[in-house]
Residue frames relative to the residue before (quaternion, step in Angstrom):
aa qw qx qy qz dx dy dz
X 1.0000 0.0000 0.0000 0.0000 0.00 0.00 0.00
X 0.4139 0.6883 -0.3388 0.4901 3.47 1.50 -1.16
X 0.9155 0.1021 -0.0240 0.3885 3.13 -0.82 -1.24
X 0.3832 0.6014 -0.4243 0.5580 3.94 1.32 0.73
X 0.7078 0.2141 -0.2862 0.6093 3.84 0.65 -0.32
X 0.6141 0.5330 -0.5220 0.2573 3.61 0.91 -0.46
X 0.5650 0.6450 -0.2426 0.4537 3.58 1.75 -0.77
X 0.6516 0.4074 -0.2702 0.5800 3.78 1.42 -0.70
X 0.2070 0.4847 -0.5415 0.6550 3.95 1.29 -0.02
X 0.9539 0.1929 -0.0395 0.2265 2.84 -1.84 -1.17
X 0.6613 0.3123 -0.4838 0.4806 3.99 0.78 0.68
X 0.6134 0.4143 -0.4025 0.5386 3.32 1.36 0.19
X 0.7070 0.0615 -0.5022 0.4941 3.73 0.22 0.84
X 0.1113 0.5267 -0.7617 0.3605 3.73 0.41 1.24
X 0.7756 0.5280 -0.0696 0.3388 3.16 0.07 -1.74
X 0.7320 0.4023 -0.2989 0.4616 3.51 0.77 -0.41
X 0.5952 0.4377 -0.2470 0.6270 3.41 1.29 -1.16
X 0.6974 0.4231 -0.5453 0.1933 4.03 0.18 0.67
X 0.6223 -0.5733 0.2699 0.4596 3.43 -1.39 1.35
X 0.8660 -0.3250 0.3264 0.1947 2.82 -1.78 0.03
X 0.2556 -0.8170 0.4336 0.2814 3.90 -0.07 0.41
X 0.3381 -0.8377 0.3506 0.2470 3.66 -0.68 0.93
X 0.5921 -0.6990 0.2570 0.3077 3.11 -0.07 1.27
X 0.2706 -0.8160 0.4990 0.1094 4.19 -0.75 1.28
X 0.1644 -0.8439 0.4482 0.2447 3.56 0.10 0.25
X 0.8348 -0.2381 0.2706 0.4161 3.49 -1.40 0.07
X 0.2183 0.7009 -0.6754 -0.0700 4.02 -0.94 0.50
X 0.3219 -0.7725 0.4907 0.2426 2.77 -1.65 -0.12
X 0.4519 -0.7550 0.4727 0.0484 3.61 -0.40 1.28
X 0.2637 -0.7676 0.5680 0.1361 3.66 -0.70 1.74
X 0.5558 -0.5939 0.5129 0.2743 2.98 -1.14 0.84
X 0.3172 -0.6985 0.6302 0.1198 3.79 -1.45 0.59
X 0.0489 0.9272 -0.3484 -0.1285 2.90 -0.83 0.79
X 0.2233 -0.9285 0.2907 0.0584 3.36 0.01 1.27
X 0.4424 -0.7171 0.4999 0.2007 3.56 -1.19 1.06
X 0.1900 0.7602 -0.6197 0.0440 3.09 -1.52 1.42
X 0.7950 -0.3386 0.1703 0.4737 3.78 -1.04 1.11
X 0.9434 0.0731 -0.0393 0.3210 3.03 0.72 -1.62
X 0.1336 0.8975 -0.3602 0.2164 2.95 1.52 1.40
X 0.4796 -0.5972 0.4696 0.4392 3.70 -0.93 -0.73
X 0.4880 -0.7423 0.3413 0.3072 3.73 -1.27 0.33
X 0.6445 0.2936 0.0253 0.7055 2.88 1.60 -0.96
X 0.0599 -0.8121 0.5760 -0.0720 4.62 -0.32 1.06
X 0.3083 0.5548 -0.6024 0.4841 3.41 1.63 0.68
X 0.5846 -0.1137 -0.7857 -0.1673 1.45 -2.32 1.45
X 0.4702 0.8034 -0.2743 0.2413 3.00 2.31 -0.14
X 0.6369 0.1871 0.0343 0.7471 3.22 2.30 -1.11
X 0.2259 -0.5779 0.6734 0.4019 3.75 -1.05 -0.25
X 0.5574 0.6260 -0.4871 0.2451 3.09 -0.74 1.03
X 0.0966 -0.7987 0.5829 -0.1140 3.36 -0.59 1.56
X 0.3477 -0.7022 0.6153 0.0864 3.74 -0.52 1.60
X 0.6640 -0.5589 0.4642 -0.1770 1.94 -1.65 2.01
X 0.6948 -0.1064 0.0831 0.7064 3.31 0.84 -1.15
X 0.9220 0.0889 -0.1711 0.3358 3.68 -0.80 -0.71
X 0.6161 -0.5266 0.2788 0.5151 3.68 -0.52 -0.23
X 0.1294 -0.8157 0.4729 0.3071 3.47 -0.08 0.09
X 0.0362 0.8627 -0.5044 0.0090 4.05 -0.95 0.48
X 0.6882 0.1450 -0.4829 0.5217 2.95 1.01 1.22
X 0.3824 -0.7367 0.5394 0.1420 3.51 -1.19 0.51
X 0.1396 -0.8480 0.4451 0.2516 3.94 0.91 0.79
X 0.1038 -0.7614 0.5847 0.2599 3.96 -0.83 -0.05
X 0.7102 0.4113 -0.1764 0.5435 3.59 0.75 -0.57
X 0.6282 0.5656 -0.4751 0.2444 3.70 0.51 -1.01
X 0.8656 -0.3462 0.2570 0.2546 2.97 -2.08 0.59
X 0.8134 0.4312 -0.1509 0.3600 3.25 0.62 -1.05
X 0.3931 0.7490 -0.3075 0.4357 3.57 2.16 -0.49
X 0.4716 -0.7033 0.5175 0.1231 3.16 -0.86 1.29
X 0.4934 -0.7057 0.4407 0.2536 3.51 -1.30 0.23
X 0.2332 -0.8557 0.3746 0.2701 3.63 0.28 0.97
X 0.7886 0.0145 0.0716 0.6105 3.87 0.72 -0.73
X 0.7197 0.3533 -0.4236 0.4215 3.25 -1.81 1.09
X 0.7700 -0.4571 0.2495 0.3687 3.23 -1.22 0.97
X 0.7837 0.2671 -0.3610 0.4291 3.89 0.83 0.02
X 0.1899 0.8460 -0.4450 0.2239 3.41 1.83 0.53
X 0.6991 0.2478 -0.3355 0.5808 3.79 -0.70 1.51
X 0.7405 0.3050 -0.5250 0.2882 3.53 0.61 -0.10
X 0.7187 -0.3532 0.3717 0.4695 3.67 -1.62 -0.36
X 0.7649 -0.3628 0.4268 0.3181 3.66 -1.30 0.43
X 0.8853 0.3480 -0.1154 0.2862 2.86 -0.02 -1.86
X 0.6260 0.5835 -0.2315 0.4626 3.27 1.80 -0.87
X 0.4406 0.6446 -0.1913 0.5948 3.39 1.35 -0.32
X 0.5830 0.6167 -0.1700 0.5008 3.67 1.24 -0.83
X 0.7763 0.4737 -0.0693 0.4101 2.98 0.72 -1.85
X 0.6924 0.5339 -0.2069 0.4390 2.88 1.12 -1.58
X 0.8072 0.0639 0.0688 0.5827 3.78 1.05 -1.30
X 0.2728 0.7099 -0.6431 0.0899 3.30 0.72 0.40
X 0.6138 0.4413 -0.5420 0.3670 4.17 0.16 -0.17
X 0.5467 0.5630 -0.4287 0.4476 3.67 0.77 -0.47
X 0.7350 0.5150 -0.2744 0.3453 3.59 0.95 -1.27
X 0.7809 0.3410 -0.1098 0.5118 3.59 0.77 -1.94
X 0.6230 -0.4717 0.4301 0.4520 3.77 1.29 -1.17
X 0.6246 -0.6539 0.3513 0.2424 3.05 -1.16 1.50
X 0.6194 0.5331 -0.2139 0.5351 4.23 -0.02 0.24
X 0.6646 0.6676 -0.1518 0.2991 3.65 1.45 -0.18
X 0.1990 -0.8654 0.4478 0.1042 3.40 0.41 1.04
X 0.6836 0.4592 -0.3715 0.4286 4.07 0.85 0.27
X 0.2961 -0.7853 0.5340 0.1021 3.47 -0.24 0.97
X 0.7025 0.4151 -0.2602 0.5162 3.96 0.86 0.40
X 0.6945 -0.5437 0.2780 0.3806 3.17 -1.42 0.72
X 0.4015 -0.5517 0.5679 0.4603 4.17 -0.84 0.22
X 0.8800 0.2761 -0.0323 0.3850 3.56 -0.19 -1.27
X 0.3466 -0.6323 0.6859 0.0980 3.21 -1.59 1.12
X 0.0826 0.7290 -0.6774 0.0536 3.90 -0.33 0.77
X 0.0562 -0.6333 0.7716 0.0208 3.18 -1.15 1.59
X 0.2536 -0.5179 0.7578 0.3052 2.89 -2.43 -0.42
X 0.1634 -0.8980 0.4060 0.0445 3.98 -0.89 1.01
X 0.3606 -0.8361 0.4080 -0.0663 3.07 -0.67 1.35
X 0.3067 0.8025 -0.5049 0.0837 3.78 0.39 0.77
X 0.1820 -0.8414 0.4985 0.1025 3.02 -0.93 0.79
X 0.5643 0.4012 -0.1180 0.7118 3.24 2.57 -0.27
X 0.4150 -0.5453 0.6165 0.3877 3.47 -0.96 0.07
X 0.5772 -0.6526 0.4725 0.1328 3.40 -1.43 1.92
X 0.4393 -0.5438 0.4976 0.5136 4.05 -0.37 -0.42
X 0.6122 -0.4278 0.5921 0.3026 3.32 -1.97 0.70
X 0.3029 0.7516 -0.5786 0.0931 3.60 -0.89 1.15
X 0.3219 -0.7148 0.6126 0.1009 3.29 -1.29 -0.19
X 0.2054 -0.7326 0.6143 0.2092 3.79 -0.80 0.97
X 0.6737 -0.4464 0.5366 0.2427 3.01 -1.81 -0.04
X 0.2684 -0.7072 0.5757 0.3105 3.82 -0.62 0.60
X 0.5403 -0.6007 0.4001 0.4326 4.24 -0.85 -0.59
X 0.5917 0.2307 -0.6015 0.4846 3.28 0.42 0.88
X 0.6228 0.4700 -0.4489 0.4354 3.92 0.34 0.17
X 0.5539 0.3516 -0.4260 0.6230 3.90 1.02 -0.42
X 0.8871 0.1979 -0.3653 0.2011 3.44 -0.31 -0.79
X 0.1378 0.7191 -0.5267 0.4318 3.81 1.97 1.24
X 0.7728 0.2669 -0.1405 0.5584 3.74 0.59 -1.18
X 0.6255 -0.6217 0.3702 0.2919 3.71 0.65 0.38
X 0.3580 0.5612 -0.6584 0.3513 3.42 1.05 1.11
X 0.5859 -0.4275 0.5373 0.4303 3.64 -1.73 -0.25
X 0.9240 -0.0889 0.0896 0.3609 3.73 0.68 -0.76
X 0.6788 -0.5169 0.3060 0.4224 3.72 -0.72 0.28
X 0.0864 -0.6727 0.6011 0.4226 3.75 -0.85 -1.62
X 0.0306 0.6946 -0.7134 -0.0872 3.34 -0.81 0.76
X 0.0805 0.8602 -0.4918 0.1082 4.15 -0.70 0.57
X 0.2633 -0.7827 0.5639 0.0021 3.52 -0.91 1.16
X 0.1267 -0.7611 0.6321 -0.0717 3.51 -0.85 1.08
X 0.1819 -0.7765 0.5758 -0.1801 2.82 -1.37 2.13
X 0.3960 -0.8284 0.3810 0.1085 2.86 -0.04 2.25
X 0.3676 -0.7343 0.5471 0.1626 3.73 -0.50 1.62
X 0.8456 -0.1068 0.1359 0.5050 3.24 0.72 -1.22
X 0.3847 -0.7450 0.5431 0.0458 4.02 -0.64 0.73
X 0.0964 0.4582 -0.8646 -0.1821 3.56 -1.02 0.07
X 0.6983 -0.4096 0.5029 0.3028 2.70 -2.65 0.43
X 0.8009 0.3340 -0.2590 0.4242 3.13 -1.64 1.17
X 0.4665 0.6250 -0.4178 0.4661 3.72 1.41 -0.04
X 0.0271 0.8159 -0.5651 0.1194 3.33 -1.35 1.42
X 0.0448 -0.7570 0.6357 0.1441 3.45 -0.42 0.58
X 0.6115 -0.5907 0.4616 0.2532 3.45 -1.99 0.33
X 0.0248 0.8737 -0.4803 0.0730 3.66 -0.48 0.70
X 0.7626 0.1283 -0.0196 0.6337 3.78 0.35 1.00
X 0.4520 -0.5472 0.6246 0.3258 4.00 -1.52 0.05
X 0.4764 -0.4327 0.6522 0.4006 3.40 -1.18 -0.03
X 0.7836 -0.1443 0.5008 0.3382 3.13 -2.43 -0.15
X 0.9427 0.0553 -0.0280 0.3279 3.30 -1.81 0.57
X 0.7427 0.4517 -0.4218 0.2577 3.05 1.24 -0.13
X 0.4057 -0.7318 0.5416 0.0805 4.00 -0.99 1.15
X 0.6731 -0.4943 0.3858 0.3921 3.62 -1.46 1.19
X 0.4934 0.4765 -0.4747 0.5516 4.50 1.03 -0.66
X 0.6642 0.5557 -0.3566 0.3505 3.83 0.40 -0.92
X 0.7880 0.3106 -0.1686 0.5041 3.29 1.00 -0.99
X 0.5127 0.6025 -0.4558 0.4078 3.35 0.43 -0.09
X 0.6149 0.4855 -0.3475 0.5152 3.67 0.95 -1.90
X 0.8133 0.3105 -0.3409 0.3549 3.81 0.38 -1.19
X 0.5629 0.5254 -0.5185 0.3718 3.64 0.99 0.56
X 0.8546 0.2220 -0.3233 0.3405 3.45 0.56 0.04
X 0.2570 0.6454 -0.4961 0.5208 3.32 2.22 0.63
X 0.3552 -0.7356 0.5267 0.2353 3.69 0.26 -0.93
X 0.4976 0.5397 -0.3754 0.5659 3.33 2.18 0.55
X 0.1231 0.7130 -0.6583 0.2079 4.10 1.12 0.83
X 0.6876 0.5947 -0.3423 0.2373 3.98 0.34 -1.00
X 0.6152 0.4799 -0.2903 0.5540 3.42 1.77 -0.96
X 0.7473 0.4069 -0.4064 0.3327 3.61 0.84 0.24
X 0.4565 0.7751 -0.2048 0.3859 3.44 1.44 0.25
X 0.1786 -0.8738 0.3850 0.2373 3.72 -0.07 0.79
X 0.4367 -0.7326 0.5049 0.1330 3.70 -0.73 1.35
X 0.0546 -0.7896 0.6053 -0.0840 3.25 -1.20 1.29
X 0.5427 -0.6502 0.5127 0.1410 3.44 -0.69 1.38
X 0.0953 0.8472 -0.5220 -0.0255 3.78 -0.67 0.70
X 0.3003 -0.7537 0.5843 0.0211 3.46 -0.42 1.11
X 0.6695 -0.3753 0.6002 0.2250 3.56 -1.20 0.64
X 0.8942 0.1155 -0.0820 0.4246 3.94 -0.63 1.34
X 0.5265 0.6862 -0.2868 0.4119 3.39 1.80 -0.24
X 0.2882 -0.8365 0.4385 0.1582 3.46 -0.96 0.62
X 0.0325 0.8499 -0.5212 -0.0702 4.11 0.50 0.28
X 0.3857 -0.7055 0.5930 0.0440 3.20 -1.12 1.00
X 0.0603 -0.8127 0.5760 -0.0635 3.46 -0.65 1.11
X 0.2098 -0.7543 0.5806 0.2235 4.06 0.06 1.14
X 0.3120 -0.5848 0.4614 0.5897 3.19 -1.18 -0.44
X 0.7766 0.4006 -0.3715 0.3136 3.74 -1.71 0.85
X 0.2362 0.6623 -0.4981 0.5074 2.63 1.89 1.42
X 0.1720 -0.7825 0.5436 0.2503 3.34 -0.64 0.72
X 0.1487 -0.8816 0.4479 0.0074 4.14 -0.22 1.14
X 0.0095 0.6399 -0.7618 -0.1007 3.80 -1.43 -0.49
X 0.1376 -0.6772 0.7051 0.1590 3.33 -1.69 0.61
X 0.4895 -0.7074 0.4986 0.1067 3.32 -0.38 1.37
X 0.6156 -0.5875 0.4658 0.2426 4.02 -0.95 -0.04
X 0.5671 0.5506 -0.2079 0.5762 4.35 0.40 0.65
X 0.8023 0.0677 -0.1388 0.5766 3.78 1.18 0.12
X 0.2882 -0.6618 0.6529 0.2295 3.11 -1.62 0.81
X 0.1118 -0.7210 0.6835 0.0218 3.67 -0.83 0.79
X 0.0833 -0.6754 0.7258 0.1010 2.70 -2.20 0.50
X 0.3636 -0.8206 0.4314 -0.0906 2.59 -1.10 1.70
X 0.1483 -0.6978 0.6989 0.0508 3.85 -0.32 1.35
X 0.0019 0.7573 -0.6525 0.0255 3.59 -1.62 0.93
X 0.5286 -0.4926 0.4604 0.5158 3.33 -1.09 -0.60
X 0.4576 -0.6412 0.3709 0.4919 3.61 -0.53 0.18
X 0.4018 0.5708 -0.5808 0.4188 3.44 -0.21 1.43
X 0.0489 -0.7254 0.6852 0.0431 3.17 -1.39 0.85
X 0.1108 0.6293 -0.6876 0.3448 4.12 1.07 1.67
X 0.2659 0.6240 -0.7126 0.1791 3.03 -1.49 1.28
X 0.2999 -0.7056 0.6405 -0.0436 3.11 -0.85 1.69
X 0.2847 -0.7589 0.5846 0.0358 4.03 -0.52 1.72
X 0.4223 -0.6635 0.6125 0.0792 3.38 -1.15 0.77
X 0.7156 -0.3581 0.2946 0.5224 2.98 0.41 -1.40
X 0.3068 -0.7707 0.5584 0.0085 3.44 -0.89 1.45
X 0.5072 -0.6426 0.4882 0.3022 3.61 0.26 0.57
X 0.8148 -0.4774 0.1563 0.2894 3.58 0.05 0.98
X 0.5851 0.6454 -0.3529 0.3414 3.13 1.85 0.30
X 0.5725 -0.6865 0.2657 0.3611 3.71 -0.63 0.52
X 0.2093 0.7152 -0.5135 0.4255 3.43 0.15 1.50
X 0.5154 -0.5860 0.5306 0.3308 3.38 -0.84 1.24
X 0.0981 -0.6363 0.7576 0.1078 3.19 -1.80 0.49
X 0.2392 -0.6840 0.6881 0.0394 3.24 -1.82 0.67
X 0.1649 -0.8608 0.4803 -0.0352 2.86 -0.03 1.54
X 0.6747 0.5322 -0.1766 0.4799 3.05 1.14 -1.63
X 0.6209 0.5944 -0.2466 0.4475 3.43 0.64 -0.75
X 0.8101 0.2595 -0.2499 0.4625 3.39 0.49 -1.53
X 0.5383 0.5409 -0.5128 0.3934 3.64 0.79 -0.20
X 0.5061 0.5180 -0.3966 0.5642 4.02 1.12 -0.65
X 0.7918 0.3151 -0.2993 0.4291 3.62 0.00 -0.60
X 0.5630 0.7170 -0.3079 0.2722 3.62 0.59 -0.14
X 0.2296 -0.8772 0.4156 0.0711 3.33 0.31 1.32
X 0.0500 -0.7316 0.6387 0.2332 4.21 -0.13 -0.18
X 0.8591 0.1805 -0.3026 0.3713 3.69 0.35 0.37
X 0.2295 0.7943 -0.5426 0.1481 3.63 0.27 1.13
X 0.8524 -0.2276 0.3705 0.2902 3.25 -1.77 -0.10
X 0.6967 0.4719 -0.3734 0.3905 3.67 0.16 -1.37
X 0.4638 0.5074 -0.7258 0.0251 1.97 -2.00 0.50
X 0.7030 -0.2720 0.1898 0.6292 4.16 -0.71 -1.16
X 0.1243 -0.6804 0.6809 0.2407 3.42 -1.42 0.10
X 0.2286 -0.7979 0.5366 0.1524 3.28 -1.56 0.17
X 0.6011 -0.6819 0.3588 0.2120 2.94 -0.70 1.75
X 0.3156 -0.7542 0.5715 0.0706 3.46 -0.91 1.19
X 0.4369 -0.7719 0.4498 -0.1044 3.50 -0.12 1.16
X 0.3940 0.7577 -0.4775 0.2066 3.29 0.24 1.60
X 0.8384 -0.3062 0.1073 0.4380 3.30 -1.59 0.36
X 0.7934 -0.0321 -0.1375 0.5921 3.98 0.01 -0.50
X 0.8355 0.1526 -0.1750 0.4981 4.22 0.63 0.78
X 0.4486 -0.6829 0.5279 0.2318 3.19 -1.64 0.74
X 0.4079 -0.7936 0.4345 0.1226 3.73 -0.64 0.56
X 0.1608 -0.9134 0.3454 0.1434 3.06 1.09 0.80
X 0.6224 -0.2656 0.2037 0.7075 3.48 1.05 -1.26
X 0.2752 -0.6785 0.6805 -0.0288 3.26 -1.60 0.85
X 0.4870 0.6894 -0.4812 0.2366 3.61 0.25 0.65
X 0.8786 -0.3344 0.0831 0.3307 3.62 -1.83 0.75
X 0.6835 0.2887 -0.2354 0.6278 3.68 1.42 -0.48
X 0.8872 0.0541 0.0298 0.4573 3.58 -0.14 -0.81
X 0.2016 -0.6709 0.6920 0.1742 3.96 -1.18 0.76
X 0.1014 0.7278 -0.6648 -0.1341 3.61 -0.96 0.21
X 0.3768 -0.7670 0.5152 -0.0662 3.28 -1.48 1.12
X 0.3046 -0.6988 0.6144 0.2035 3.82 -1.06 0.49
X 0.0878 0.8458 -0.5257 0.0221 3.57 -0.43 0.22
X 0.2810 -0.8716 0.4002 0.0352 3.17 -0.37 1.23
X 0.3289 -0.8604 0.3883 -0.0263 3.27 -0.16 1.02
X 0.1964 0.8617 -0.4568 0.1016 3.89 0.30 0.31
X 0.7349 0.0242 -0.0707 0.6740 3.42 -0.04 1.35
X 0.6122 -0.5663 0.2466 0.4937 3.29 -0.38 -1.53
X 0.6565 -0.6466 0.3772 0.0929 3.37 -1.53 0.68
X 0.0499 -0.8300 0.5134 0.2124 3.85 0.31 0.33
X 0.4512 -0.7855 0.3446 0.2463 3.88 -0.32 1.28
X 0.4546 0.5713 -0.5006 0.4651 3.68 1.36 0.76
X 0.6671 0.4575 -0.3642 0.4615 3.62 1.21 -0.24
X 0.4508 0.7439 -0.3724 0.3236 3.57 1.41 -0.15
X 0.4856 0.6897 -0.1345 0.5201 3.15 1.73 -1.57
X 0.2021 -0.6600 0.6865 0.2287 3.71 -1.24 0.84
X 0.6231 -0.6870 0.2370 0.2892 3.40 -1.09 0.31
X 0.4766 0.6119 -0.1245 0.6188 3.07 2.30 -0.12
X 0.5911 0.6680 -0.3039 0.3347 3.46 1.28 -0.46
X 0.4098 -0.6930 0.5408 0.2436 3.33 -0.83 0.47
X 0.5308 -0.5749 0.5492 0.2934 3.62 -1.07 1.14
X 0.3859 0.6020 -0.6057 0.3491 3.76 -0.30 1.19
X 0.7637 -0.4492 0.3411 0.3140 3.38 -1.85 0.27
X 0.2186 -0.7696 0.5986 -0.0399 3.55 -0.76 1.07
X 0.1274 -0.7729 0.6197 0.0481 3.70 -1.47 0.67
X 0.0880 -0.8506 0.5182 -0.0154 3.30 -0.98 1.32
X 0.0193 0.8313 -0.5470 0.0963 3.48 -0.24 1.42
X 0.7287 -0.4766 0.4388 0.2220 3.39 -1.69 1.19
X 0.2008 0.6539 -0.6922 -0.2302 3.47 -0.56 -0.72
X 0.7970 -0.2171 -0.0505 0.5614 3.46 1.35 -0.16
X 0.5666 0.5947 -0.3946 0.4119 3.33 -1.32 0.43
X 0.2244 -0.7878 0.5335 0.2109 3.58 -0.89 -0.81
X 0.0663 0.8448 -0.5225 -0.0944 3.49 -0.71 0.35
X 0.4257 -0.6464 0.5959 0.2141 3.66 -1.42 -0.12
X 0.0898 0.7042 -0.7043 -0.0106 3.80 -0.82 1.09
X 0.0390 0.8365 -0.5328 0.1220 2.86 -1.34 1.60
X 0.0754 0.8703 -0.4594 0.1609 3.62 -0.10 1.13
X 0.5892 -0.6026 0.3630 0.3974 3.51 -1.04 1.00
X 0.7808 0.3408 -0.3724 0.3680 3.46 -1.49 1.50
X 0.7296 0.2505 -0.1743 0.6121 3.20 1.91 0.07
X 0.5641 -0.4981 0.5777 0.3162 3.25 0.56 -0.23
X 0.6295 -0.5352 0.4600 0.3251 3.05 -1.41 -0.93
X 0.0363 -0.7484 0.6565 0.0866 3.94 -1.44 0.17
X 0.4469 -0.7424 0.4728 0.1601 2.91 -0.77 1.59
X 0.1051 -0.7233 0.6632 0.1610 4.05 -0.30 0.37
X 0.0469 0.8416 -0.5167 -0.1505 4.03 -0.07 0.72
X 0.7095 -0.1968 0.2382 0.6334 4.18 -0.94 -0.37
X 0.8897 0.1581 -0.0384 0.4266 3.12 -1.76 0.32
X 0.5976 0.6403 -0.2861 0.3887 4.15 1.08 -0.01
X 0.3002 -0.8462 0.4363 0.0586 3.65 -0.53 0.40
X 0.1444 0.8335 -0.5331 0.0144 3.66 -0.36 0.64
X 0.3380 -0.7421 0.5724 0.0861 3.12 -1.30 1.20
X 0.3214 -0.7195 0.6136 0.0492 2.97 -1.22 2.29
X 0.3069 -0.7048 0.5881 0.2515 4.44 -0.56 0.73
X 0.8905 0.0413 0.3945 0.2227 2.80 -1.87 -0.51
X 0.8430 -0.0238 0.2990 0.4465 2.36 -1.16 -1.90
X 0.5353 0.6143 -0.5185 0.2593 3.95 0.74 0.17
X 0.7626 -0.5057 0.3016 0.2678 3.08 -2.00 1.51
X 0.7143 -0.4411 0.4483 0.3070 3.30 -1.61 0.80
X 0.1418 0.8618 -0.4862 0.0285 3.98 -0.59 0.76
X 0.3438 -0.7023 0.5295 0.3289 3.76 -0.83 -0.28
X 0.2735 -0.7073 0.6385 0.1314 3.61 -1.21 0.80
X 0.0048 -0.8535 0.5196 0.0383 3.21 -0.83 1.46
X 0.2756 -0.7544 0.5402 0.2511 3.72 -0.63 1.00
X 0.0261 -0.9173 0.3942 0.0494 2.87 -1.11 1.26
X 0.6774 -0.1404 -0.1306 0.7102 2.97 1.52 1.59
X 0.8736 0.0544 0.0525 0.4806 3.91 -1.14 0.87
X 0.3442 0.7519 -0.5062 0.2448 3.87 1.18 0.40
X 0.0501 -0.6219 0.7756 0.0951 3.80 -1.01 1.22
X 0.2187 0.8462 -0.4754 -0.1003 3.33 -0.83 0.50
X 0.1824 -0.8763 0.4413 0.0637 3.42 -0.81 1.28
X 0.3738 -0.7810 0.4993 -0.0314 3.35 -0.91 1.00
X 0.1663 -0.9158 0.3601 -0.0628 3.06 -0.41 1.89
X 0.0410 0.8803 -0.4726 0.0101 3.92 0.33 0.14
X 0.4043 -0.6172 0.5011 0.4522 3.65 -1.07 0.28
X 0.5652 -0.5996 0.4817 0.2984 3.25 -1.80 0.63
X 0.8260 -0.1203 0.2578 0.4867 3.78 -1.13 -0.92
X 0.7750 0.1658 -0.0971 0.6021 3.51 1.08 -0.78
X 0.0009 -0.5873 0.7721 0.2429 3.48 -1.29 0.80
X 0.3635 -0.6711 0.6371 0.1073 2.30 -2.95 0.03
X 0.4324 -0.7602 0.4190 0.2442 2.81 -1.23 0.12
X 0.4977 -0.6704 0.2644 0.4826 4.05 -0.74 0.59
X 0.0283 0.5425 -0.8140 -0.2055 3.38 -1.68 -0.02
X 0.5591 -0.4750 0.6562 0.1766 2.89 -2.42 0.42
X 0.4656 0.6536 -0.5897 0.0910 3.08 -2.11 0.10
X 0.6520 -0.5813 0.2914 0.3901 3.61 -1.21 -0.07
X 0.2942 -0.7087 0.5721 0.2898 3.46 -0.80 1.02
């Protein structure tokens, strides 16, 4: 017991007696774009970008492989950048060397397959670091746009299975209405689909484990066994409602990830960005429209344009956030729990 506290003594003034962190400023992070079946060919006016070869339907901002757009580490990969500084990025005291969050922007032009992630003790049963639990904030809606969210009533893993290989899984599946500005919560062992009629963005853990049910008849592995193991009948998901406060809108506030409105008028000084309860950790600021400009003394400036993403560290210098015409701007952060990445097929 003795020489147990004598070891907590002495990693807590490890920790006190280290120097000073040098402060990382603002970058900005190109977006990836990635090809899926049931993607789009052409994502003007949302992106300039017309595929080359497959459709593409998701648009990564944060992932691993995303290049640095500006500042001295401008061209490398995310994740390396992690490795290299990731206390500078998330905070000093941190044992995960990788990004918390997976921020996409989604694109369906097909209905996605019926699936289901893994929570983290079931990913990390098969040797992943971690589950995916993830919430999707409907950018934009045509009328009548619905995604899947939960089973109906009564209906039991014998239920699904018959309707995975009957090809009637869809009549057991509970339909949600999506509107432009909505927020849907997805635990992980929600079994889900995103239908065709919205463009979402999607905050996750940084995992992209997804175990398919059923894929309408296209030639793509399926995990049956798996997702029927992961399949929860009583989770969380479904809509949240944005809590509504003096200088921001709370979009959602849950165990992995808070996301935030933040109004902007003229300009913004980036201590007001900060809840007052928040831990001093890495933050993520993303158009849904408009453009702005964060500028602050030691960097200059980073442009943050429509549909673009910049990553606020740690430890980066005091700055201002200028709107520079038609700016929605939402602010991402990790929740109560970070993670860590696992791999697999989306």
């Amino acid at each position: 017991m003795l020489f147990e506290n004598a070891l907590m003594i002495l990693e807590v003034f490890l920790v006190t007696m280290q120097p000073p962190q040098p402060p990382m400023p603002p970058f900005r992070i190109e977006p990836m774009f990635v090809e899926r079946v049931w993607g789009f060919r052409d994502l003007r006016p949302w992106y300039d970008r017309v595929a080359e070869g497959e459709p593409i339907g998701e648009v990564w901002l944060t992932g691993d492989d995303c290049r640095i757009a500006t500042g001295p580490h401008a061209g490398k990969k995310l994740s390396t950048l992690f490795e290299e500084a990731y206390e500078l990025i998330i905070g000093y005291g941190t044992d995960a060397p990788r990004s918390p969050l997976l921020i996409k922007v989604l694109f369906a032009r097909e209905k996605l397959s019926v699936q289901v992630h893994p929570d983290d003790r079931m990913a990390q049963k098969y040797g992943e670091p971690n589950g995916k639990t993830e919430c999707w904030y409907a950018l934009a809606a045509e009328p009548g746009a619905e995604v899947a969210v939960g089973m109906r009533p009564g209906v039991t893993l014998a239920t699904i299975e018959q309707g995975i290989h009957a090809g009637t899984l869809e009549a057991s599946l509970n339909l949600l209405p999506v509107k432009a500005g909505e927020m849907i919560y997805v635990d992980a062992g929600t079994v889900h689909a995103i239908w065709p009629g919205s463009i979402l963005l999607e905050t996750q853990q940084n995992c992209d484990l997804t175990y398919r049910m059923y894929d309408y008849g296209r030639p793509r592995q399926l995990h049956i066994e798996k997702s029927l193991e992961a399949t929860k009948f009583e989770t969380k998901a479904g809509k949240i409602e944005p809590k509504i406060l003096e200088d921001r809108t709370v979009l959602i506030d849950a165990e992995y990830f808070r996301m935030e409105r933040i109004p902007v008028v003229g300009n913004r000084p980036s201590a007001t960005l900060r809840s007052a309860y928040e831990d001093h950790g890495v933050s993520y600021l993303f158009a849904a429209a408009g453009s702005a400009k964060l500028k602050g003394d030691g960097f200059g400036s980073v442009d943050l344009p429509t549909r673009g993403i910049v990553a606020v560290p740690a430890t980066s210098p005091a700055f201002d956030i200028e709107n520079l015409g038609g700016l929605d701007l939402i602010r991402i952060t990790p929740g109560r729990m970070h993670s860590h990445l696992a791999s697999g097929p989306a």
